[in-house]
C-alpha positions as CSV (number, residue, x, y, z in Angstrom):
1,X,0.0,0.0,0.0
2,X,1.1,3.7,-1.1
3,X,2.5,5.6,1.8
4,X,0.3,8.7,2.6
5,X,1.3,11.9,0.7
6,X,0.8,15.7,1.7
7,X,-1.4,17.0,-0.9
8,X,-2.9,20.3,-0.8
9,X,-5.7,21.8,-2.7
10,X,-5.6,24.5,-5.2
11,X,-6.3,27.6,-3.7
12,X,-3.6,26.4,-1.0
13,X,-0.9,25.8,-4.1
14,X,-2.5,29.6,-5.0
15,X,-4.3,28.5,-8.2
16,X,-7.1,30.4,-7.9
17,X,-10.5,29.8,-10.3
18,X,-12.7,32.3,-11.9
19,X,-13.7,35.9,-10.2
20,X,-16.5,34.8,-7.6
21,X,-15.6,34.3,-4.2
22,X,-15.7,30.6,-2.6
23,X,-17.6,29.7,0.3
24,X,-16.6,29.2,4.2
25,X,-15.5,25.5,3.2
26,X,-14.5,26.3,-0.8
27,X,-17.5,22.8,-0.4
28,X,-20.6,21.6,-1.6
29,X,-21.0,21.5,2.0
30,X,-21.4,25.3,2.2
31,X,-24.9,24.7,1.0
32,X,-26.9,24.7,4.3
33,X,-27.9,21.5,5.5
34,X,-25.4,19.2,2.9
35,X,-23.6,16.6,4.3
36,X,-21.1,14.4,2.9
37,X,-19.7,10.9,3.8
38,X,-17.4,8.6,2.1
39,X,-16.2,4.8,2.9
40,X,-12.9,4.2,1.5
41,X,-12.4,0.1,0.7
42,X,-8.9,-0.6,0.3
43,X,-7.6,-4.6,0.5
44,X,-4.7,-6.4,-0.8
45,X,-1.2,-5.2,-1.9
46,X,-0.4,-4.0,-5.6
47,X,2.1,-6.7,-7.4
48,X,2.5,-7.7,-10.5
49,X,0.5,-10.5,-11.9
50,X,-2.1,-10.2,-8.7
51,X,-5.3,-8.9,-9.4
52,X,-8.0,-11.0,-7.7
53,X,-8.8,-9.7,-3.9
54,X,-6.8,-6.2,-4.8
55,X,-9.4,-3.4,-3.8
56,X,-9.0,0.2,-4.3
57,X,-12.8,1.4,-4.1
58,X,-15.6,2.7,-2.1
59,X,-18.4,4.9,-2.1
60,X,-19.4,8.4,-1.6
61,X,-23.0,10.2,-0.2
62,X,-24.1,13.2,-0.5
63,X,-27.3,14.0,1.9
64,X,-29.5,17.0,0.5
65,X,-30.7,17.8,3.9
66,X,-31.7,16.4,7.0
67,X,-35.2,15.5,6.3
68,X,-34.7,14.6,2.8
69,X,-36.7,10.8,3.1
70,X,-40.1,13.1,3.6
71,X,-39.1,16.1,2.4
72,X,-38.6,16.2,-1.4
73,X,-36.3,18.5,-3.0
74,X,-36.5,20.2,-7.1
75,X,-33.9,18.6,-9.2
76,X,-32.6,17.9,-12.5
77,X,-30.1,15.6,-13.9
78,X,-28.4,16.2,-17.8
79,X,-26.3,13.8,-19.7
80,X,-23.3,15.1,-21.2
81,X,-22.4,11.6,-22.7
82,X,-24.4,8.4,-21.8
83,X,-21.6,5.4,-21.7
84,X,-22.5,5.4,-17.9
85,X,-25.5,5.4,-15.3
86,X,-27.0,7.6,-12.6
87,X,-30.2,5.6,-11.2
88,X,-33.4,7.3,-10.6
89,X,-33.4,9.5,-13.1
90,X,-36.7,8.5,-15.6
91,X,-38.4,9.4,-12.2
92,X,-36.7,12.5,-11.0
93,X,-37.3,14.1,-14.9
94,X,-40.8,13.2,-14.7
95,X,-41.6,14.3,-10.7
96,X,-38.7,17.3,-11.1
97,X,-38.1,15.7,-7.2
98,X,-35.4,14.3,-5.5
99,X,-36.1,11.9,-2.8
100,X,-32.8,10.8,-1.7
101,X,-29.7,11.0,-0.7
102,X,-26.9,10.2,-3.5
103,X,-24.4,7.3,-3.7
104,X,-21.4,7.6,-6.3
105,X,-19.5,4.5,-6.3
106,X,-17.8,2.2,-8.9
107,X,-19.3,0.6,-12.2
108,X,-20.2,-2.9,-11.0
109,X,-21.4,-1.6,-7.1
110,X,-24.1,0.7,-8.9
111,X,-26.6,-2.0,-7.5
112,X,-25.7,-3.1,-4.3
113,X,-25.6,1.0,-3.4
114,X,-29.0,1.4,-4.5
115,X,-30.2,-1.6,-2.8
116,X,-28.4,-0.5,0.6
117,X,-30.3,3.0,0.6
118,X,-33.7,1.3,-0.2
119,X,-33.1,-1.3,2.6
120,X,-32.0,1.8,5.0
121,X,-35.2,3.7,4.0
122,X,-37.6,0.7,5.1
123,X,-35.2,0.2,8.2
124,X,-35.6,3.0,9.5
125,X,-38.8,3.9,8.6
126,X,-40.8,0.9,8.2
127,X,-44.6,2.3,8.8
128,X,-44.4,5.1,6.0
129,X,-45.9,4.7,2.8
130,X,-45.1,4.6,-0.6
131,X,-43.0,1.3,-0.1
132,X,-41.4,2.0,-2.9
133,X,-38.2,4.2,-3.6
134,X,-36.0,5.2,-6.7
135,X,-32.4,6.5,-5.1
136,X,-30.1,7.9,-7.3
137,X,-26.9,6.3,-7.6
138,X,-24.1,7.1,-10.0
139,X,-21.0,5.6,-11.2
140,X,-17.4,5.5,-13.0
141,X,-15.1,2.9,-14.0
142,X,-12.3,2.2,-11.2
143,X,-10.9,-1.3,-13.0
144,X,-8.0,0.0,-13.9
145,X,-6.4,-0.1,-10.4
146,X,-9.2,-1.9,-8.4
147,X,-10.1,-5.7,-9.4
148,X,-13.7,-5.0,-11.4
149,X,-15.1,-8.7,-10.8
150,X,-14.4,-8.4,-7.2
151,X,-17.6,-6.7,-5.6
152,X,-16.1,-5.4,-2.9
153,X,-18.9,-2.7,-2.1
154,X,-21.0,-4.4,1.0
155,X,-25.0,-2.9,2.2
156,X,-22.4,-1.7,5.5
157,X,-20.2,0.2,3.7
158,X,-23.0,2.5,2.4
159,X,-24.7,2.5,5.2
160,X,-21.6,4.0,7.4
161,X,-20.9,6.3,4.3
162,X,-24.8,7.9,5.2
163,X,-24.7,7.8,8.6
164,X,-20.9,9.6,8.9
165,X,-21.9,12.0,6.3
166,X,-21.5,15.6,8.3
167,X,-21.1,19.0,7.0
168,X,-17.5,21.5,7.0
169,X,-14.5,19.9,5.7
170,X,-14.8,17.3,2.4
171,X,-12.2,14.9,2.4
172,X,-11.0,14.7,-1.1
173,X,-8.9,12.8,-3.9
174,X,-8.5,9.1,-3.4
175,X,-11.5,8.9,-1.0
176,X,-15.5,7.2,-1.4
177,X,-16.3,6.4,-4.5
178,X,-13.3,8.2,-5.8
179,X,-10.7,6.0,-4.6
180,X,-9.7,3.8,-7.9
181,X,-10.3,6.8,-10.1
182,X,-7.7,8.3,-12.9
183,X,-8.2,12.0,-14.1
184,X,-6.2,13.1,-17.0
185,X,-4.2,10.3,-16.5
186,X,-3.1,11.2,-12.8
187,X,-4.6,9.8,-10.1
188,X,-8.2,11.4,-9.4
189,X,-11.2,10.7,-7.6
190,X,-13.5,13.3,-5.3
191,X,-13.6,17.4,-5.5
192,X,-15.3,20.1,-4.8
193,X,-16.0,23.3,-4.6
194,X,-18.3,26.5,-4.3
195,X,-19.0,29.7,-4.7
196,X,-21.3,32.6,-2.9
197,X,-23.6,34.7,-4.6
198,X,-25.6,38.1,-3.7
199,X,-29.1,38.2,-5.2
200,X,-31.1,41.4,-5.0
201,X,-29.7,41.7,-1.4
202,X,-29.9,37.9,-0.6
203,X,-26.6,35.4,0.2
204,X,-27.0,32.2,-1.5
205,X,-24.3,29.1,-1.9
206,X,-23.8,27.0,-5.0
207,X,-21.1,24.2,-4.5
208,X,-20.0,21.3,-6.5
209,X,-19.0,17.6,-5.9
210,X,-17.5,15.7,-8.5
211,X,-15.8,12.0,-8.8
212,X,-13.6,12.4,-11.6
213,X,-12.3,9.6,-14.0
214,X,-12.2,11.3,-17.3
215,X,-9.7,12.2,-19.7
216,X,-6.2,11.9,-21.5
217,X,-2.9,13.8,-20.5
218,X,-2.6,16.2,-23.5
219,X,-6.2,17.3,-23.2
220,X,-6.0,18.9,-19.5
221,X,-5.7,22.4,-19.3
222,X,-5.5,24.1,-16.0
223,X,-6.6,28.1,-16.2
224,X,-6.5,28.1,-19.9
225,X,-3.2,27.0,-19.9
226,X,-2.2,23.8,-21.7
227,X,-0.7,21.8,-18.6
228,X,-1.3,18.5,-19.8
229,X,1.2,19.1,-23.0
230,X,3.9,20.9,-20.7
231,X,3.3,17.4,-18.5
232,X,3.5,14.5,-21.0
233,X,3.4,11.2,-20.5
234,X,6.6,9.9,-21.9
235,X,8.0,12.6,-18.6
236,X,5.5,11.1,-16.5
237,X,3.4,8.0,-17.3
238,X,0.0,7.7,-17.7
239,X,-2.4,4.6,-18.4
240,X,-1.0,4.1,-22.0
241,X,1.9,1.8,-20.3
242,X,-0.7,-0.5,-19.2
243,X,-2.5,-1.3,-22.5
244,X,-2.2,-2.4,-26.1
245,X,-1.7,1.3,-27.6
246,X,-4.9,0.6,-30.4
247,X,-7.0,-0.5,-27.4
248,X,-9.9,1.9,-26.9
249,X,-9.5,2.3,-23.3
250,X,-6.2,3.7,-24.3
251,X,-7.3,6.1,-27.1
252,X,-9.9,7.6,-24.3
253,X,-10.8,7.8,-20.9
254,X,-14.2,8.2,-19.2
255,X,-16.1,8.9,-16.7
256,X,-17.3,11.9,-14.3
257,X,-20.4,12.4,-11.9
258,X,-21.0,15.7,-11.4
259,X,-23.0,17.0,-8.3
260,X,-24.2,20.5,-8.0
261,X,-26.7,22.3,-5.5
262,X,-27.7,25.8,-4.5
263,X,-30.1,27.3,-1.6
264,X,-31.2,29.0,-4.3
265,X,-34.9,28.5,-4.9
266,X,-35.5,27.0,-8.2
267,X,-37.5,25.0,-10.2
268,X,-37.2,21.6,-11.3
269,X,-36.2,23.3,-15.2
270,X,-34.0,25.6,-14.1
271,X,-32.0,22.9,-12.0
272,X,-32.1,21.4,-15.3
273,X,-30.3,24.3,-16.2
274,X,-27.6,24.3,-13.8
275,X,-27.1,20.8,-14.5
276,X,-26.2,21.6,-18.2
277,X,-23.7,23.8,-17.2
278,X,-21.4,22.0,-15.6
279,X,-20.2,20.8,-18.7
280,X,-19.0,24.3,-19.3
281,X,-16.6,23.5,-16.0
282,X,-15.8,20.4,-17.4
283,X,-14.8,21.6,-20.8
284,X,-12.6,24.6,-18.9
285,X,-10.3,21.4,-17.8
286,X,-10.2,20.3,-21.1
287,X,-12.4,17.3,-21.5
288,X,-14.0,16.2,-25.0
289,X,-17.1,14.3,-23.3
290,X,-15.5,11.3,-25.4
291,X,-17.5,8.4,-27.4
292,X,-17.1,6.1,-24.1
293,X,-17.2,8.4,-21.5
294,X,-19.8,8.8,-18.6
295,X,-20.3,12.3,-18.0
296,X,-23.2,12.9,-16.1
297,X,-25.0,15.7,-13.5
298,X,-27.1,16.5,-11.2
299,X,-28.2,19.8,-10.1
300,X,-30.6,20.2,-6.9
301,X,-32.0,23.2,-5.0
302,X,-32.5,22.8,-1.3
303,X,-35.1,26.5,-1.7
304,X,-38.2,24.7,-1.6
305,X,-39.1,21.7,0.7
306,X,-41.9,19.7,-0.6
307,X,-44.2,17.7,1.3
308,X,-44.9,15.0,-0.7
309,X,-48.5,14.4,0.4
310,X,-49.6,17.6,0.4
311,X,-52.4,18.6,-2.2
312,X,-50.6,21.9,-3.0
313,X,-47.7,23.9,-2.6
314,X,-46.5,27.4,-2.2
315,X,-42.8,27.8,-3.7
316,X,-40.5,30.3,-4.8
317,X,-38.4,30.6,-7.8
318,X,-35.6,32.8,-9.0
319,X,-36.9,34.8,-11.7
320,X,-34.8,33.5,-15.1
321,X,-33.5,37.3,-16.2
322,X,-30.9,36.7,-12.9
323,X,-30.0,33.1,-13.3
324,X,-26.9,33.9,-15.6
325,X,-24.7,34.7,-12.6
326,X,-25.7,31.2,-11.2
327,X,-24.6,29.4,-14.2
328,X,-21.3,31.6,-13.6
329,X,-21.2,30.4,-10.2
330,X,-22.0,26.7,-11.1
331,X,-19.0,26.3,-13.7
332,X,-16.3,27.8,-11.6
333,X,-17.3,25.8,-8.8
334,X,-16.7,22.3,-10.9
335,X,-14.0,23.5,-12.6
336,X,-12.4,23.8,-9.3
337,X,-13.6,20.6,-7.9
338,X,-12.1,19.1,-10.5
339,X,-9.3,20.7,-10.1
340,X,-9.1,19.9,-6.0
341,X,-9.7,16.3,-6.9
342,X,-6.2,16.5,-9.0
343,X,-4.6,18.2,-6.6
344,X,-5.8,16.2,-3.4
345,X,-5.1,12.9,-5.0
346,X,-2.6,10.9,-3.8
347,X,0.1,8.4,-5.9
348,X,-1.8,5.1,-5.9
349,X,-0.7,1.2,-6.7
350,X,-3.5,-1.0,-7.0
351,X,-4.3,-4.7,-9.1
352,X,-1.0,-6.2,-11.5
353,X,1.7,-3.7,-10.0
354,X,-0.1,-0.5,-11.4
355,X,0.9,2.7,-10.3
356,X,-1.2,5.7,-11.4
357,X,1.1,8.7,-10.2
358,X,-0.3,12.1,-8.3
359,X,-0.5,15.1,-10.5
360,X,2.8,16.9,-9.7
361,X,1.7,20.3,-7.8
362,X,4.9,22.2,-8.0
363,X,5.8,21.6,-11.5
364,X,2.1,22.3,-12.4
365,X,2.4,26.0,-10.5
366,X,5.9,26.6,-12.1
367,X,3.6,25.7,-15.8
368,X,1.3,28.1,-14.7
369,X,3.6,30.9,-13.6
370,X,5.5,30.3,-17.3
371,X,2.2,31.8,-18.5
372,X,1.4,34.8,-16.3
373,X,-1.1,32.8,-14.3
């Protein structure tokens, strides 16, 4: 197993994102009431030839609010490119609601995670009605460093991954559901970030959570600036070494979840909204939304709290002439999650020997300094 590294995340390395100003935590977690939890699985030491047993997953919550089980919340959810899956969805664009918390994990877990939260929803409340539930539950890839047939994720692990979640300080990079995962070709896994915005006299929070596991070396740009060419992978390797150079999963690398919420009241269409943007973000690091990547989002407002039995409903809404600086606020803020992820991430080893190296901080601030950033 990889000895712990010092990381530190961007603003810390003084790589700062966009003009708005970041929240108390720089977290998704500045939005009132969000929590976040994370169960890291790690089992089995990296050498060559060994790949059965060798873990290097998890899973990752995010809990809307407190009261989310009864209290439904407007979302919307947007597909950037659909080689992946985020659960729930057919019923959260029909409803506009969100019912429950979400799980990220890997690929092959997608189900087990989904089943865990259904099974904690009739534990712990076993008189309410429906008896039904459609959690969403979202997923990338993690097989290049964590065995894929080995199906490591267990109903505990995403039950302690709810009930730890808490609010302040996100842990981040090879964390949760983000632990096997390869941004860029360095090692990537959980961000996030946020940014506060003033609304005719009114303080609101938007924030971002991403699990990123997208992209090729030459395609990263940090700040505009090409760092991914200044950092090539014949100076420091990237999964090319581990395939057949024609194979596909060599050519192109997917996937990311991307998580956004706001305070903001909105509707279920203009989270919609939100959620389309964050491909702006993800574009800003310099991602092509490739043929078999998984880029998916999210976007959820915690403004209005619905009771779901109630007949009807007063709301409020943001009027659409002010939304543009919430779209500002909602791409900065996954930019930089993405960015966090990178630079949180720690070198990992996982299955066959594999060694997916941490994107080098101080060469990437010397890159950016080379071009006034």
């Amino acid at each position: 197993m990889d000895q712990k590294e010092i990381r530190k995340r961007a603003r810390a390395l003084g790589i700062e994102i966009g003009r708005l100003t970041p929240g108390e935590y720089n977290a998704i977690t500045d939005v009132p009431g969000i929590r976040v939890g994370h169960s890291t699985i790690k089992k089995g030491e990296s050498e060559k030839g060994k790949v059965s047993g060798v873990a290097r997953t998890g899973v990752t919550v995010i809990v809307p609010h407190e009261t989310i089980w009864h209290q439904p919340i407007f979302a919307g959810s947007h597909v950037i490119n659909g080689n992946g899956e985020m659960t729930g969805t057919s019923w959260l664009g029909e409803s506009g609601l969100l019912t429950t918390p979400i799980a990220i994990t890997n690929t092959n877990s997608v189900g087990i995670a989904r089943d865990a939260l259904v099974a904690y929803y009739f534990e712990q409340f076993p008189d309410d009605a429906p008896k039904w539930l459609l959690p969403v539950v979202a997923e990338t890839w993690d097989g290049i460093l964590s065995d894929p047939k080995g199906m490591f994720l267990q109903k505990e692990d995403v039950i302690n991954a709810l009930e730890s979640a808490k609010s302040g300080y996100v842990e981040e990079g090879s964390v949760g559901g983000g632990t096997g995962m390869i941004c860029h070709e360095f090692k990537g896994g959980i961000g996030t970030s946020s940014r506060k915005l003033s609304l005719k006299g009114q303080n609101f929070h938007v924030g971002s959570l991403v699990q990123a596991n997208y992209g090729l070396r030459y395609q990263l740009q940090i700040d505009g600036v090409p760092v991914g060419k200044e950092l090539p992978v014949e100076t420091i390797s990237g999964i090319g070494q581990f395939y057949n150079s024609e194979s596909a999963i060599a050519k192109e690398r997917g996937s990311i979840i991307i998580v956004t919420a706001t305070d903001i009241p909105l509707l279920p269409s203009q989270c919609e909204r939100l959620a389309r943007r964050t491909s702006a973000g993800l574009a800003r690091m310099g991602s092509i939304y490739g043929n078999d990547s998984g880029d998916i989002a999210i976007a959820f407002s915690t403004g209005n709290m619905i009771m779901s039995n109630d007949a009807f409903h007063n709301i409020t809404c943001l009027g659409n002439d002010v939304i543009s600086d919430v779209f500002e606020a909602v791409v900065e803020s996954t930019e930089e999650a993405i960015l966090n992820a990178l630079c949180s991430a720690e070198t990992l080893s996982g299955i066959d020997g594999r060694t997916v190296h941490a994107m080098p901080v101080d060469e990437v601030k010397k890159i950016l300094k080379t071009y006034n950033r």
